[in-house]
C-alpha positions in Angstrom: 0.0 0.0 0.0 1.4 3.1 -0.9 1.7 6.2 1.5 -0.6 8.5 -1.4 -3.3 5.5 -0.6 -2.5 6.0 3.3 -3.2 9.6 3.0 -6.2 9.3 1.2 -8.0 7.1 3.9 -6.3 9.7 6.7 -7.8 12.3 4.9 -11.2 11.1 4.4 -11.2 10.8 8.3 -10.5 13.6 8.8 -13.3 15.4 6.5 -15.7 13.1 7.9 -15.0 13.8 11.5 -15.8 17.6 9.9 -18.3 16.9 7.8 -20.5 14.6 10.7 -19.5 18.1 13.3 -20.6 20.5 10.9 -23.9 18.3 10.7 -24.5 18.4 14.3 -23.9 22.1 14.6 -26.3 22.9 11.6 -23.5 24.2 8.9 -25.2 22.6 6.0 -23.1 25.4 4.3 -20.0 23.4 4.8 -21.0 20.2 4.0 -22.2 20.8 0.8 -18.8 22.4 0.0 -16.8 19.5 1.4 -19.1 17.5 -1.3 -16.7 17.5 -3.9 -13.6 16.6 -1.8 -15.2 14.0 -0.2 -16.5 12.1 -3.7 -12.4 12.3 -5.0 -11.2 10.8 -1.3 -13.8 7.8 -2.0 -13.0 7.3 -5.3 -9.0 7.6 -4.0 -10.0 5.1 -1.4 -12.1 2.6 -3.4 -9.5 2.6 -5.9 -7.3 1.6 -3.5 -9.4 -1.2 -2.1 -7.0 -4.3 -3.5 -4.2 -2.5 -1.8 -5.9 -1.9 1.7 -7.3 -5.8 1.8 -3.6 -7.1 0.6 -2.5 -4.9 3.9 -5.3 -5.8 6.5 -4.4 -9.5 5.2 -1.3 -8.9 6.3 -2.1 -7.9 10.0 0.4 -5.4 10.8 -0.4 -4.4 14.2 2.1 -1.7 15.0 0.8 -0.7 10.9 -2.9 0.9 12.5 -4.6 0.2 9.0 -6.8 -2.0 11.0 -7.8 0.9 13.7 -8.1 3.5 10.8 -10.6 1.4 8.8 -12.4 0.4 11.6 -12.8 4.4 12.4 -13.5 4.9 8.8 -16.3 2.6 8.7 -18.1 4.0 11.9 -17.6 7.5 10.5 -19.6 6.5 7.2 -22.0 5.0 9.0 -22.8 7.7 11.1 -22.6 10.1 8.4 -24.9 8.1 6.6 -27.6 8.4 9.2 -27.4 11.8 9.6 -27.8 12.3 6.0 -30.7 9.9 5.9 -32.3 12.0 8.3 -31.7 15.6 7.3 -33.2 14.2 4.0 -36.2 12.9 5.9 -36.9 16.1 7.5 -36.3 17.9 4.9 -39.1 16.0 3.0 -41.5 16.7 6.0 -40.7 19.9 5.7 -41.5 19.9 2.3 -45.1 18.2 2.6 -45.8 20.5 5.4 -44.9 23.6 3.4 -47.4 22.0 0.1 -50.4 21.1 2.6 -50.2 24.7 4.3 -50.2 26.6 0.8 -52.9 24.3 -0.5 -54.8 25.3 3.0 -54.5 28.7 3.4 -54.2 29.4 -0.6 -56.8 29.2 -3.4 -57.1 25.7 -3.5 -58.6 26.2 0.5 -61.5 27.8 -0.9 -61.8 26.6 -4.3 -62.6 22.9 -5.5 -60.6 21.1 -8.2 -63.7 22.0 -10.9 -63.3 26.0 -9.4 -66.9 26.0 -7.4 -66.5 27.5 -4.2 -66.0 25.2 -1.2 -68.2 27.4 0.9 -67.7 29.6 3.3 -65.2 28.3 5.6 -62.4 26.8 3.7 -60.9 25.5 6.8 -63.0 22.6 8.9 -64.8 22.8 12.0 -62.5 21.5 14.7 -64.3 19.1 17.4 -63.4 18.5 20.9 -64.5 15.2 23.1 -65.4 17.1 26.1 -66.6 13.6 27.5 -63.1 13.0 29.3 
């Protein structure tokens, strides 16, 4: 394995120990411009996969391929589920934003055929006051 391949997989620790804080603090601002940087370190890395399985196969211990991989993995992972779930809430977001505009705008008071819905676009709420 060669110390350019080495770097690669330090590096893309690195960015994704800043791209999983930036995240957590809400700088979606950086992580979109780390985007770029982080698709050339995987491509570095995965191109360097025969190379990094001929060296874990080889079970260097004092080498710490094993504990940087390891951390790699977890790093992925976890960026990977916060990803997941900004996308996720940025899809509620999205669905919330469509059903208040369709509530509050035109299509509140007016049907699909254009007639008037009546009066009071929004519906009567009911409580149970049997509790």
């Amino acid at each position: 394995m060669t110390q350019a391949e080495r770097d690669a997989i330090a590096a893309l620790v690195r960015l994704l120990q800043d791209e999983v804080t930036a995240i957590r603090n809400g700088d979606l601002g950086q992580v979109s411009a780390q985007a770029k940087r982080k698709a050339e370190l995987g491509a570095m890395v995965e191109a360097a996969g025969p190379a990094i399985a001929v060296a874990l196969a080889a079970d260097l211990p004092e080498d710490g391929l094993q504990a940087q991989i390891a951390t790699l993995r977890d790093l992925i992972d976890t960026d990977r589920a916060l990803l997941e779930r900004m996308t996720q809430a940025t899809g509620a977001l999205v669905t919330e934003l469509a059903r208040l505009r369709d509530r509050h705008g035109l299509r509140g008071i007016y049907g699909a055929t254009g007639a008037s819905r009546g009066s009071d676009p929004l519906p009567v709420q009911r409580f149970d006051q049997s509790v």
